[in-house]
N, C-alpha and C positions, 0 to 999 in steps of 0.2 A: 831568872832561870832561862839556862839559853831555850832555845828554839828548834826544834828537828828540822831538816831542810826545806825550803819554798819547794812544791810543786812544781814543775816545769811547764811552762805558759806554752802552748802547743799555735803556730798559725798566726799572722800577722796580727798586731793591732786591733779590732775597730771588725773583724772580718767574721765575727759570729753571727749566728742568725739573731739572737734577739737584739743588734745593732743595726738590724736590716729593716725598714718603716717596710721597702715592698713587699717583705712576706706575711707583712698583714694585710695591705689591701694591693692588690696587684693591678700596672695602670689598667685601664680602661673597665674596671670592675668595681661594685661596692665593696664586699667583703664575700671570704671565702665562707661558701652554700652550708651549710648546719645541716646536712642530713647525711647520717653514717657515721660510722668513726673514722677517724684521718688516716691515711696512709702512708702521709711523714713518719720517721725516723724521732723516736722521741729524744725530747729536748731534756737541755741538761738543765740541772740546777738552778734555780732563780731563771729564767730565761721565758719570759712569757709567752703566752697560748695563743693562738690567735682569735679572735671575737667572734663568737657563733653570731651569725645574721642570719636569720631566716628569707629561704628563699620569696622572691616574688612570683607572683599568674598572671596574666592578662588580666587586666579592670581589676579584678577580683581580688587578686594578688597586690595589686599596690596599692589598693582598698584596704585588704583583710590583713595584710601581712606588713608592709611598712610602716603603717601609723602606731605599730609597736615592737619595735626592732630588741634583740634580747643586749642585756648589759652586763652578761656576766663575765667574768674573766677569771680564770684558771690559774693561781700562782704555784709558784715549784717552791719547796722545800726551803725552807729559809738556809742561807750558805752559813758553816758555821768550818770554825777552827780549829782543829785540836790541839790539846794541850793537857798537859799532865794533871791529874787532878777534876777534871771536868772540862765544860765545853763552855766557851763564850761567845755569842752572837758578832759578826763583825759591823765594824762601823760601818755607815752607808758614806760612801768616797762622792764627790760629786757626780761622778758618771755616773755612777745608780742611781741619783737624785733626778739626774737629769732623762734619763731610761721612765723613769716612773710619773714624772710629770710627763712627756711623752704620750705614756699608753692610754695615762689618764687624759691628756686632752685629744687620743683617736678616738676614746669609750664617747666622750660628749658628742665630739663629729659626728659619730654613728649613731651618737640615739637621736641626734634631731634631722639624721637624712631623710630616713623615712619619711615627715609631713615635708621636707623640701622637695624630693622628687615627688609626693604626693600634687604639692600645689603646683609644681614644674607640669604634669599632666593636667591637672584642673586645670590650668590656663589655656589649655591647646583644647579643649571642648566647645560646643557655641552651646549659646543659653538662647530661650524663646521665653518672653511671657506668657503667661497664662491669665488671660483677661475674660470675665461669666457676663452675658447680661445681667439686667436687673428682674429680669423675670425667671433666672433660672436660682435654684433654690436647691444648691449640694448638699449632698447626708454629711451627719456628724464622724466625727474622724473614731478612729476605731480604739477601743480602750485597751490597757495595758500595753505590751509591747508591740501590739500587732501592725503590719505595716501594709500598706497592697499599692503597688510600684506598675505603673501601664509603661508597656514593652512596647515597643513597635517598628516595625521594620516600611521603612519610607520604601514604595514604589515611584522614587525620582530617578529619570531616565540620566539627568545630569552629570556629563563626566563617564558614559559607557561607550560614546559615540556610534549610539546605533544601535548598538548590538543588540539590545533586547527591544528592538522597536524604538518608535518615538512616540512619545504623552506628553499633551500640555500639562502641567501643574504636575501634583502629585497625591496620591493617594494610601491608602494605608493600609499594603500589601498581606501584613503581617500582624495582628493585634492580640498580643496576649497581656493576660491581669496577674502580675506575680503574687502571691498571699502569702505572704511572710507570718503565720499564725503566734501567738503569744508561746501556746505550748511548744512550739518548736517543732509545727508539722511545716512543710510548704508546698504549693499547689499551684501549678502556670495552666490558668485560664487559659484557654486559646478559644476566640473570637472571629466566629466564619464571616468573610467580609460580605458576603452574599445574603447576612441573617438582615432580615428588614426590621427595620428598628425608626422612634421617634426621633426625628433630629432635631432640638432645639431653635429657636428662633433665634436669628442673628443676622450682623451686621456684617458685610463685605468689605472688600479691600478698598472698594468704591464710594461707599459709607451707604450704600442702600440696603435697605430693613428687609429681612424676610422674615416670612410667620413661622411656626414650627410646620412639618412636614414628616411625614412617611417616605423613609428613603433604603438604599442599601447599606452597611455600616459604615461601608470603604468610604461614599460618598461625603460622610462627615467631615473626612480630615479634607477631603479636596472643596470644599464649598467655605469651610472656615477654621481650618488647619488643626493645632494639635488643641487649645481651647475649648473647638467646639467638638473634636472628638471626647473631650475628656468630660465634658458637659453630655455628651449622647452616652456615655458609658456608666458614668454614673446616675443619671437619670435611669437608665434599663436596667440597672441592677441593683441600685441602693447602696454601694459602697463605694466611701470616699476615697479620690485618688489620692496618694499623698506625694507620690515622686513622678516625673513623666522620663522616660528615656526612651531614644529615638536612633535608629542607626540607620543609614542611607545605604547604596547599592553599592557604592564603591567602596564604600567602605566594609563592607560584606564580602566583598572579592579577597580585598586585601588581608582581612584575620584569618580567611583559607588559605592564601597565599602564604602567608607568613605557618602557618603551623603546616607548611609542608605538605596539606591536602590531607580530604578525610574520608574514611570506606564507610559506605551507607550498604544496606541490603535492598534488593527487590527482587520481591514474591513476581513470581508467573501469573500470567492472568489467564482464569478458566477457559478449556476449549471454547463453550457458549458464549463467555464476552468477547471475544476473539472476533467469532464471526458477527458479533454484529459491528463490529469495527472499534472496537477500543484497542490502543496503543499506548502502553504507559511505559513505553520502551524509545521509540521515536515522537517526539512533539515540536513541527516548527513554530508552533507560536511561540513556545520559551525556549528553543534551541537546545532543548535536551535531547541525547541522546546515550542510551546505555544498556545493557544488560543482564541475562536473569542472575540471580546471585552477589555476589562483592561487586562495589563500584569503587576507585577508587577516583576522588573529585576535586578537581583542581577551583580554586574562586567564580573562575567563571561556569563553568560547570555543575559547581555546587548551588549557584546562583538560580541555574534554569533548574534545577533537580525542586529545591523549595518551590518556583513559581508554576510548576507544571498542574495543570490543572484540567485540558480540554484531553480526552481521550484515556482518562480515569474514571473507575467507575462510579466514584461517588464526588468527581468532580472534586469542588470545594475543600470537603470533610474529607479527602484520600490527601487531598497537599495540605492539609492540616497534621496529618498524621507522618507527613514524610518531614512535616517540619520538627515535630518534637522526636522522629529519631533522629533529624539532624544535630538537633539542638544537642540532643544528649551523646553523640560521637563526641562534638567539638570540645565542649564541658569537658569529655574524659580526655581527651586529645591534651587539653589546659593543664589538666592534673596529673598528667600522665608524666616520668621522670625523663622523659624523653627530650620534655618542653621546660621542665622545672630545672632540672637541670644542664641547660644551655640558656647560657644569657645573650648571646646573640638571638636566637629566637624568640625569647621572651621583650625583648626589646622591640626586636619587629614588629609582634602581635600589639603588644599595646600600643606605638604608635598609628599602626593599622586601625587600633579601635579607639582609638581618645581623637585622632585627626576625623573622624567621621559620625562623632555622637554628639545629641544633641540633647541638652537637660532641660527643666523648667528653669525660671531666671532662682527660683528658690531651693535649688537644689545642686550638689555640690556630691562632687566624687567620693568624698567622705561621708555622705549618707546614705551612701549606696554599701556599704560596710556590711550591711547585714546579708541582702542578696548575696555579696560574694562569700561571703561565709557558708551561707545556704545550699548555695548553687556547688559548692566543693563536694556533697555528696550524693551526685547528681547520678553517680554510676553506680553507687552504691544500693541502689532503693531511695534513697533521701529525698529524694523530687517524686512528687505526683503531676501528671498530665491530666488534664481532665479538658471538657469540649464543651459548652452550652449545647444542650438540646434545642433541639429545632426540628421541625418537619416542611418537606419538600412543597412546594408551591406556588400560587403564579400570583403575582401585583402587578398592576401597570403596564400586563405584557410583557413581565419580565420572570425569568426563573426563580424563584429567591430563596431564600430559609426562613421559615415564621415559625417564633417561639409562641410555645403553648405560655400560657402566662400559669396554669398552675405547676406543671412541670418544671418550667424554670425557676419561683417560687422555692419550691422544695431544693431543687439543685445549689441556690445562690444561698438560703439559711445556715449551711453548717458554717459559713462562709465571712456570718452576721450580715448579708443582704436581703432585699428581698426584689421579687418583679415589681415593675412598675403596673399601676390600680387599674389603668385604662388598656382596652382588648390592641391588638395589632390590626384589628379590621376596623378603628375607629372613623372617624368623621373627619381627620385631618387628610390633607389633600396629600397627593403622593407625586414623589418627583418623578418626572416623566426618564423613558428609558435613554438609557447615554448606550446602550450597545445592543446587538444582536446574541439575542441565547441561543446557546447550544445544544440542543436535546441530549441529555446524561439520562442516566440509570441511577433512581434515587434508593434502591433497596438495600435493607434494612437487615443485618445479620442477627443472629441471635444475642438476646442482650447475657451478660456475665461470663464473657469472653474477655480476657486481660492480656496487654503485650507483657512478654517476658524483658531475656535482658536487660535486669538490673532498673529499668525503669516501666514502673507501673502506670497504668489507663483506667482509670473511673468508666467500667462495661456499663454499668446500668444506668446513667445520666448521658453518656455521651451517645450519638448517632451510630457508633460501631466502633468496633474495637479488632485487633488481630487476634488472630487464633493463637490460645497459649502454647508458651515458649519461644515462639517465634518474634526476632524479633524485624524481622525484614517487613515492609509496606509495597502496597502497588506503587 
């Protein structure tokens, strides 16, 4: 039976899109972002779709999102012929054989990039061990799914050339306990380095023995680094660490840097702390300067804004508080489509953060999978802040925080922790003072006051909280 006439073949050869590999993946890009519906021009018949890849985040993002890249693909309408009488599928010609082998070996490409740039970043991380005496005796690791990840932000001058002073060794500027709970609550511990605490007995870089001691917390990581912070932490509180992560200065410059800089708030400070001379607007000792209202903070700036501490009113427990609403700007900064959707940014950000972190030798970017899954609804409510309690005090001649042991106690059980058995005024000997205190203002606002702004503050455990709604800090 003859044939109605062939269609008229429109356009060169070879010059459709689905003969085009670049319009699946375009150079210098994984694959085109899966969020929204596309804005091309729909495609004809049989001509495939291109591969939804979910976007990446910073750490989080190549953690949470590439180690399972999507593999689905979209086919069009099978081509078929007419013809009198009914219809019949046409053969597949070798170019369609070869079209389809194709898609099918980008679909494989793409589903094993994900752990290749995964372990492409794992490589660029540094690993420390983590080595316990033999007298020291860690709690049991936590049942079902729960996880609790030590955060810590290195006070190493190394690589700022100056800028924020100069310190031999380094210290542990920043110490927060992330609690990844089973139920799918999550809760960042933040750890005032000024709370006096037992420091394990340990060996030096020297190989000389010291006994245990009463010290300040910070001093753990500087006397016998991230080890024996992790041994003083777990000791004070009864819960095992299971992951250690570590970020340095400069490399805290550079994740602000890269996400463009981020707006914090600061609250005004009462006419009466005024005069007695509090300043949490100008501080040279951290080289911050800024304020009342929106700040908006470039790396370095952002830098002194977290370490500001002397000319605040609660000292310590005020740059505690200006850390977790940092923390929770940068978070939504991450989440934000601003960042998600630009791969040059996001590129930035995490070599900013994988070039400047540092793991346990037992721990691997991929098991950090859960935090960044957690940490994504950090703006949402999803993250709790909470503080150890502590009250104001003097050791050694020194200013410090002393935890109540039954307060703590209560604070650390919902936690599965508990305090440690023996008083903070014990019989062990206390490290002598490495600095001059600064007379603060240790007063105590009314407890069951909560920060607004999407991220909540445990009032009644921690030392003080912001006035609700508000989400700005001194």
């Amino acid at each position: 039976m003859p044939l109605g006439p062939r269609p008229r073949r429109t356009g060169r050869r070879g010059s459709g899109r689905a003969a085009s590999p670049d319009r699946l993946c375009p150079p210098g890009t994984t694959a085109r972002l899966a969020h929204g519906p596309s804005r091309d021009p729909p495609a004809a018949p049989g001509t495939p779709t291109p591969i939804p890849i979910p976007a990446v985040i910073p750490i989080s993002g190549v953690i949470s999102r590439l180690a399972a890249p999507s593999r689905q693909m979209v086919a069009g309408p099978p081509s078929r012929l007419a013809r009198p009488g009914g219809t019949r599928r046409r053969p597949a010609t070798p170019r369609r054989s070869s079209i389809h082998r194709g898609v099918t070996a980008v679909v494989l490409v793409l589903a094993t990039s994900g752990w290749a740039v995964l372990r492409h970043y794992d490589g660029r991380v540094r690993h420390t061990p983590l080595t316990f005496a033999a007298g020291v005796d860690r709690p049991a690791s936590a049942s079902g799914g729960t996880q609790n990840i030590l955060l810590v932000g290195s006070d190493t001058r190394a690589g700022t050339n100056g800028e924020f002073g100069v310190a031999e060794g380094q210290r542990s500027d920043t110490t927060i306990l992330a609690h990844l709970d089973e139920n799918g609550s999550t809760t960042l511990i933040s750890f005032p380095r000024d709370l006096w605490v037992r420091i394990p007995g340990y060996t030096d870089s020297r190989g000389t023995q010291h006994a245990a001691q009463r010290s300040k917390l910070n001093s753990a990581f500087s006397y016998g680094g991230p080890s024996l912070l992790v041994a003083t932490i777990e000791g004070l509180t009864g819960i095992r660490v299971d992951h250690y992560v570590q970020i340095d200065f400069v490399g805290f410059q550079g994740m602000t840097d890269a996400l463009g800089g981020v707006t914090v708030c600061i609250r005004e400070l009462p006419p009466e702390l005024k005069a007695r001379g509090f300043d949490n607007l100008h501080d040279h000792y951290s080289g911050f300067s800024g304020q009342v209202g929106e700040n908006r903070l470039t790396g370095a700036q952002a830098l002194a804004f977290v370490r500001q501490r002397y000319g605040l009113p609660e000292s310590d427990i005020d740059r505690i508080r200006r850390q977790q609403q940092f923390l929770g700007v940068v978070f939504q900064r991450i989440a934000s489509t601003d960042t998600l959707l630009n791969p040059a940014k996001l590129i930035n950000v995490v070599d900013a953060a994988t070039s400047a972190i540092t793991l346990d030798d037992r721990t691997s970017l991929a098991d950090l999978r859960l935090l960044a899954v957690r940490m994504q609804s950090i703006g949402s409510g999803g993250v709790t802040f909470a503080t150890v309690p502590a009250a104001a005090g003097q050791r050694a001649g020194q200013s410090v925080l002393v935890p109540d042991p039954d307060q703590l106690g209560a604070f650390l059980k919902p936690f599965g922790g508990r305090a440690a058995t023996t008083s903070s005024t014990g019989a062990l000997p206390a490290a002598a003072a490495t600095s001059a205190a600064v007379p603060v203002s240790w007063s105590r606002p009314a407890a069951g006051v909560a920060a607004g702004g999407g991220v909540r503050v445990i009032a009644d455990s921690a030392p003080a909280a912001a006035p609700a709604g508000v989400s700005c800090t001194y």
